[in-house]
C-alpha positions in Angstrom: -18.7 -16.5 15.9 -17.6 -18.0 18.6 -14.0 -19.8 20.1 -12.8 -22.9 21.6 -11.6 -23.0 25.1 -11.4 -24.9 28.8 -13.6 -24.3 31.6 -11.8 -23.2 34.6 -13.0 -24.7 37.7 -15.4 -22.0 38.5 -17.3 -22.3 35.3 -18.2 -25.5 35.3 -19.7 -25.6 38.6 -21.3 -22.1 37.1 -22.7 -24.0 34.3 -24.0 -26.8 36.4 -26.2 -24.1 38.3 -27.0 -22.4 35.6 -28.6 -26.0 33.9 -30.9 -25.8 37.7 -31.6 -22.4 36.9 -33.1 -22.5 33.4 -34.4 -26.2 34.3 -36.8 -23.9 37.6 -37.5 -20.9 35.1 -38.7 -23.2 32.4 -41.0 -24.8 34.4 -42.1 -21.6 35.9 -42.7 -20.6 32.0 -40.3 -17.3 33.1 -38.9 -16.1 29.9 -35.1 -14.4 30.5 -32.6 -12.6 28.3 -28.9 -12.9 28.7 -27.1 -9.9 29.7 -23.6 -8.3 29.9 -20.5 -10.4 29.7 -23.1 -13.7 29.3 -24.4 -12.5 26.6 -21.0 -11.2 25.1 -19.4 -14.7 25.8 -23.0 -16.3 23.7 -21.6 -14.2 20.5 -18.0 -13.8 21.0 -16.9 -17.1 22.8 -20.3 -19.5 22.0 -20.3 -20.0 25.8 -18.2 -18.1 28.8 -16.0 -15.6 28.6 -12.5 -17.3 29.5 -12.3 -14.8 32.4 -15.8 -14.6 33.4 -17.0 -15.5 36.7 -20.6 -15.8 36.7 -23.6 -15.3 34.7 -25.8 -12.6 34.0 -30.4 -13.0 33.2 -32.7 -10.5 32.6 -35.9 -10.6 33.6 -38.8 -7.9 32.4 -39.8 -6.7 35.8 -43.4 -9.0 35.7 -42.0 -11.7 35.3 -39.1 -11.1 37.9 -41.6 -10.7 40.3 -43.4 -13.5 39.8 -39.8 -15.6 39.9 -39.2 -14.0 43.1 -42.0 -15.4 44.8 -42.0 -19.2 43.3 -38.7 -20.0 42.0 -37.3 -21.2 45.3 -39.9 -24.2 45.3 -38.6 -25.3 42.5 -34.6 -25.3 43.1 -32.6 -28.2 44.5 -32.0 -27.7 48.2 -28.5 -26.7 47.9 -29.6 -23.7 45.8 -31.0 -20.8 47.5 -32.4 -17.7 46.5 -30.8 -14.2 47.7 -32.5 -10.7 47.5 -32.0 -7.4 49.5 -35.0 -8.0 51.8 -34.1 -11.6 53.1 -32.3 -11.9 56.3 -29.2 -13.3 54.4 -25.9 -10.6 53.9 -27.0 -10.0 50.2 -26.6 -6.4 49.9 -27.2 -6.2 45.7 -30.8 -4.4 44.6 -30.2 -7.7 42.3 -31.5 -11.2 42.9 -29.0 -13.9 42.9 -29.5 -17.9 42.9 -26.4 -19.3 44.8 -24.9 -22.8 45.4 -24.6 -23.3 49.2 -22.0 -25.8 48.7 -19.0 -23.8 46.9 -17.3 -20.0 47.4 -15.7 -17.2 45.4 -13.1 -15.4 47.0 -13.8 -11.8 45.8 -10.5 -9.2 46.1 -11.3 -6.4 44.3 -13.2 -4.6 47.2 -11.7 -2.9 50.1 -12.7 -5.6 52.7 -12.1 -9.4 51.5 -14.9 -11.6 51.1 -16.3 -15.0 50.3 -19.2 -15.3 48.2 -21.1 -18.3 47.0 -21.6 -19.6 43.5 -24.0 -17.6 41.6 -26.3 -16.4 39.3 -27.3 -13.3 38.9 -30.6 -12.4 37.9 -31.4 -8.6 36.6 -35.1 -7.0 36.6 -35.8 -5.2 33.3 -37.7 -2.3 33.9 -39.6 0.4 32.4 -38.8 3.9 31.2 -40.8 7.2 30.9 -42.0 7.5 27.4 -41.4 11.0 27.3 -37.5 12.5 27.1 -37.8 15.2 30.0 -39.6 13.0 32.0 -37.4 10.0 30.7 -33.8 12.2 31.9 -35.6 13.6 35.1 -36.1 9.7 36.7 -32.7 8.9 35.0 -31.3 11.2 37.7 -33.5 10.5 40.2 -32.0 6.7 39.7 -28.7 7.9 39.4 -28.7 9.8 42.7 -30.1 6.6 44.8 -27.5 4.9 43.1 -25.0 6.5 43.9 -25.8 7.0 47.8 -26.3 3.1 47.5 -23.2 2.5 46.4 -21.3 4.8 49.2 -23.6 3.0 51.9 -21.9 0.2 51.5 -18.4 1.4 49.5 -16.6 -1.4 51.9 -18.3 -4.0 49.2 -18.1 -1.9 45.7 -15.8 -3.0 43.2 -12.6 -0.4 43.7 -10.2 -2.4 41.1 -12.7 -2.9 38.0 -10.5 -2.2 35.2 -12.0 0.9 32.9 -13.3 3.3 35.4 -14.4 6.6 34.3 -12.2 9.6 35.6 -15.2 10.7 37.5 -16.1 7.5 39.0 -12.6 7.3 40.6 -12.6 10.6 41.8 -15.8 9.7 43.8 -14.1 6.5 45.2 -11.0 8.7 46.2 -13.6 11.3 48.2 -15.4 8.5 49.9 -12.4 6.7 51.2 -11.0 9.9 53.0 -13.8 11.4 54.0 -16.1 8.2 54.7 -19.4 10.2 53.4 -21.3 6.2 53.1 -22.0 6.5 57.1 -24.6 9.1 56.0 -26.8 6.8 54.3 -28.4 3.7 54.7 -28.3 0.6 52.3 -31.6 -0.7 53.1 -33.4 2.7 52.9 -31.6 3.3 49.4 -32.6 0.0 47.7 -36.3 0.4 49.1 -35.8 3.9 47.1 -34.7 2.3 44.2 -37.3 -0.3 44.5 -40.2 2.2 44.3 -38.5 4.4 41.6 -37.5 1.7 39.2 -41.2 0.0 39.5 -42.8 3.3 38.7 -43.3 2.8 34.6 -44.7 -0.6 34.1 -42.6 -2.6 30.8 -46.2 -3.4 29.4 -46.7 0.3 28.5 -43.2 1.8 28.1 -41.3 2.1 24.9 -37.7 1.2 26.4 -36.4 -1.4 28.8 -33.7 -0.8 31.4 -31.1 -3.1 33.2 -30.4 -0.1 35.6 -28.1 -2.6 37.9 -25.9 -3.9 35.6 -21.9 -3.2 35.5 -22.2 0.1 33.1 -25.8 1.4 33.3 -25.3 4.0 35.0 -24.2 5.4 31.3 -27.9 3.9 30.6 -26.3 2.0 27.4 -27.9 -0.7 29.1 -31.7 0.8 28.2 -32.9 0.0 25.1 -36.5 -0.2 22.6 -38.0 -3.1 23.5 -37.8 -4.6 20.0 -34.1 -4.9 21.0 -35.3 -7.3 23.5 -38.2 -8.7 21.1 -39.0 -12.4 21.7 -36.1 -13.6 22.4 -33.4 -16.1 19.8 -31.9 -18.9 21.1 -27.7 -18.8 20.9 -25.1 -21.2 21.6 -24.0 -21.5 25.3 -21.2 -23.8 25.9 -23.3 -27.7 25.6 -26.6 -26.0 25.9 -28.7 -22.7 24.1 -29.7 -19.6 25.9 -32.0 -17.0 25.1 -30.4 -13.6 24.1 -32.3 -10.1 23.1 -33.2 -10.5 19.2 -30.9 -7.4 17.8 -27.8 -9.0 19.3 -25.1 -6.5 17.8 -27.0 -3.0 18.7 -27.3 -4.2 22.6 -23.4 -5.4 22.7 -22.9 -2.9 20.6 -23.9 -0.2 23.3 -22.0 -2.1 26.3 -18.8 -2.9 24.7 -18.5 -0.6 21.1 -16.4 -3.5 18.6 -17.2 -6.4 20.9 -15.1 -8.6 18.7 -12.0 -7.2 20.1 -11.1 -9.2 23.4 -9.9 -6.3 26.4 -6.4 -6.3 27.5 -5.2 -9.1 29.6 -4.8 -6.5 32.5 -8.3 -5.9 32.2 -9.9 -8.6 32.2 -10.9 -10.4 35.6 -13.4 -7.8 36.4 -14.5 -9.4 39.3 -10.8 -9.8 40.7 -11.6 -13.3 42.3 -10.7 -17.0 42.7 -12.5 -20.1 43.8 -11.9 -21.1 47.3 -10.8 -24.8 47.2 -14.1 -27.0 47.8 -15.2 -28.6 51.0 -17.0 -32.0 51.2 -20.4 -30.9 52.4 -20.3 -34.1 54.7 
């Protein structure tokens, strides 16, 4: 498990945020599980993903909360906190922890932007206990998802490699007919706010990263002995906490997870770090 490589630029001034991050959520006692490519790179790579670009926590929705309200005191001051309600141009449901100091050029949207450093940080919600209640608020989130996503289609993704047929034929609609003027990004996150807080973790039998890159195929929801306490796995010079049943979640996002993508497919994020500027 696990190969050798070089950090590129971008991860190492990742990693160094990430060390801040764990170092606030630790002393918050916040318990996190990696997720997505972090989590992949933890089993695959024993630390980033060569191509990777950020990093990727989980949260079960409690706890997030409680992080959202204390964390900040506890960052250095050239971290700040980012979620959708603050008066900042953060327009992901997410919560993000950026460095104020450094940038990522992103080019894989239609408009070209800088974003700073990151990491992301993903609530973990509950689900309906019950399957026709369970695929009636799937759609329900699925629907506000997708009228989030064409609010503000100027910032979504267009060049991620693997895009379903479907997906593409949506992005191909919006960009003629420029349907995303209809609806309202702040509306539609306060939407997805209420819906995805509706079945508390405590008494649900699955979790849910609804925001992460594929779960809107819900491979990202899982029983939450998936999750379990948590196992500690190598991350590059330090250990992270990953779900316990490591191979069924991977499993579910990336089928044989051993196999590395394509080269063509692999910058996800299609982006590059903006040379650094001397704060001073």
């Amino acid at each position: 498990m696990g190969t050798e490589h070089s950090l590129n630029d971008t991860q190492r001034y990742i990693l160094q945020v990430l060390r801040d991050v764990l170092k606030a959520l630790d002393e918050l006692d916040i318990p996190y599980y990696m997720q997505g490519g972090t989590m992949l790179g933890a089993v695959r790579h024993e630390g980033f993903i060569p191509w990777d670009d950020d990093v990727d926590l989980g949260i079960i929705r409690q706890d997030y909360e409680r992080m959202l309200e204390t964390v900040a005191a506890k960052l250095p001051e050239y971290l700040e906190l980012r979620t959708y309600q603050d008066e900042t141009d953060h327009h992901y449901y997410f919560a993000r922890i950026v460095d104020k100091r450094y940038q990522i050029r992103r080019m894989g949207s239609l408009e070209e932007r800088l974003e700073n450093v990151w990491v992301d940080l993903f609530p973990l919600d509950g689900m309906p206990n019950g399957a026709l209640r369970r695929q009636w608020h799937k759609y329900r989130l699925l629907m506000t998802r997708l009228k989030f996503h064409l609010s503000c289609f100027k910032k979504v993704n267009i060049k991620r490699p693997g895009r379903p047929f479907i997906e593409r034929a949506i992005i191909r609609v919006a960009m003629i007919t420029h349907i995303g003027s209809w609806f309202n990004t702040r509306k539609q996150l306060d939407k997805m706010d209420r819906l995805l807080k509706k079945y508390p973790p405590e008494s649900s039998k699955y979790l849910v990263n609804f925001m992460g890159q594929t779960s809107y195929k819900f491979n990202e929801m899982f029983k939450k002995e998936v999750y379990g306490k948590g196992t500690e796995y190598p991350f590059e010079d330090i250990t992270m906490v990953g779900p316990d049943q490591y191979d069924t979640y991977l499993r579910s996002l990336y089928g044989d997870y051993m196999i590395p993508p394509k080269e063509c497919d692999r910058n996800a994020h299609v982006s590059e770090l903006v040379p650094i500027q001397d704060p001073e």
